[in-house]
C-alpha positions as protocol buffer text, in pm:
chain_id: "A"
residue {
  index: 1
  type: UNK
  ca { x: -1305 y: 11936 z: 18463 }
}
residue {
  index: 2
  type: UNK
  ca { x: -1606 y: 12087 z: 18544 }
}
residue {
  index: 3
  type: UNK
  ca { x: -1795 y: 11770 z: 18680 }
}
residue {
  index: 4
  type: UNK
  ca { x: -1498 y: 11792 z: 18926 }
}
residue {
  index: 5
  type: UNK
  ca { x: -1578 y: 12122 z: 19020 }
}
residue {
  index: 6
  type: UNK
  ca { x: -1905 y: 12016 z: 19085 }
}
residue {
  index: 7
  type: UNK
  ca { x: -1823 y: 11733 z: 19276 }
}
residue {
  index: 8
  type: UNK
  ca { x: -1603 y: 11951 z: 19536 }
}
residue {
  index: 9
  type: UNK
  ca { x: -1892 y: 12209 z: 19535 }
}
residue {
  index: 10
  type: UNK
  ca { x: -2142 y: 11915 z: 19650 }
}
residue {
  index: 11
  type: UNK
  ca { x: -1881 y: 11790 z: 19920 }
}
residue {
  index: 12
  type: UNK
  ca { x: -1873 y: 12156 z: 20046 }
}
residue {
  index: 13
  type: UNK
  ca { x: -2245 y: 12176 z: 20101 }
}
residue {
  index: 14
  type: UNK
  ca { x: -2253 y: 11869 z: 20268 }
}
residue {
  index: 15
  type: UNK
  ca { x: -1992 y: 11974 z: 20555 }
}
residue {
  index: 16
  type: UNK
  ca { x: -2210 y: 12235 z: 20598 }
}
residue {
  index: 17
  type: UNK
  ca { x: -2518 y: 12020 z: 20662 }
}
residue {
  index: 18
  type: UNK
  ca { x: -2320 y: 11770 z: 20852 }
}
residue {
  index: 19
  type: UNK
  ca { x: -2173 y: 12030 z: 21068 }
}
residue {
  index: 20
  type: UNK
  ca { x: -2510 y: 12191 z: 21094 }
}
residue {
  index: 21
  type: UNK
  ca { x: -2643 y: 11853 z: 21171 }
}
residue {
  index: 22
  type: UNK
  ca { x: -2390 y: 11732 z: 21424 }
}
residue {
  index: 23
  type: UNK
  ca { x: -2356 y: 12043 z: 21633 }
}
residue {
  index: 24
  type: UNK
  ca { x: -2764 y: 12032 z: 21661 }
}
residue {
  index: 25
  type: UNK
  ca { x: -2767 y: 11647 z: 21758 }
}
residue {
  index: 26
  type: UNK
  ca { x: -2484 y: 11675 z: 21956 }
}
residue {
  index: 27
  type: UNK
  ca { x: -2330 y: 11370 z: 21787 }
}
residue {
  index: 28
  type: UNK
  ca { x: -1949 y: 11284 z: 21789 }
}
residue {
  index: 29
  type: UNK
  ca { x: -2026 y: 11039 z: 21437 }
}
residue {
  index: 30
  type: UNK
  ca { x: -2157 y: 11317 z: 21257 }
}
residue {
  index: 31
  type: UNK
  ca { x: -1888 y: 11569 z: 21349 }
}
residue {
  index: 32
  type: UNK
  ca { x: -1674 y: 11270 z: 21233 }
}
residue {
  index: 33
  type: UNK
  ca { x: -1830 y: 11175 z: 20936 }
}
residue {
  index: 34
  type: UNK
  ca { x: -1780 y: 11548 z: 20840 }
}
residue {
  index: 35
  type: UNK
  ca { x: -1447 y: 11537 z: 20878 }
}
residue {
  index: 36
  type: UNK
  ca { x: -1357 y: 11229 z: 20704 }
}
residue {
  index: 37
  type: UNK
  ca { x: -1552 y: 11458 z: 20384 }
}
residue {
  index: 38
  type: UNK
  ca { x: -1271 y: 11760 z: 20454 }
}
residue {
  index: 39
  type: UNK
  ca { x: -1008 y: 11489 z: 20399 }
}
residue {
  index: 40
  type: UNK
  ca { x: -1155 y: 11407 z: 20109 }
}
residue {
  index: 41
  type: UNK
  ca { x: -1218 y: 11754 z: 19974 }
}
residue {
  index: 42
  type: UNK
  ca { x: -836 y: 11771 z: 20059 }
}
residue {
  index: 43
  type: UNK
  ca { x: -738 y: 11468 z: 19887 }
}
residue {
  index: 44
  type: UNK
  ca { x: -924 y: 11514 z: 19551 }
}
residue {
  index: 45
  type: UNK
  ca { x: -756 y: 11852 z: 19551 }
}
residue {
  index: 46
  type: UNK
  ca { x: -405 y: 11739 z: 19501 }
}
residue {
  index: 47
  type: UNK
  ca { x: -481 y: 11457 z: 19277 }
}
C-alpha cells in the first residue's frame, strides 16, 4: 500500500516538472506527455 502511495506521490511531482518544463519550452509534447501522466494518476486511482 504504501509503495503505491509513493508511486502516485512521484507521478505528482513529475506533472509539476513537466508542466514547469513545457510552459518554459513552449512545447506542445511536453504539455502532452504531462497529461498522458494525469491519466495515469487517474487510472491507478480506481484500480
Amino acid at each position: 500500500m504504501a509503495l503505491e502511495y509513493v508511486t502516485l506521490g512521484w507521478n505528482v511531482i513529475g506533472i509539476v516538472v513537466l508542466a514547469v518544463a513545457a510552459l518554459s519550452a513552449r512545447s506542445v509534447a511536453l504539455a502532452g506527455f504531462g497529461l498522458d501522466s494525469l491519466i495515469e494518476i487517474g487510472a491507478s486511482t480506481v484500480v
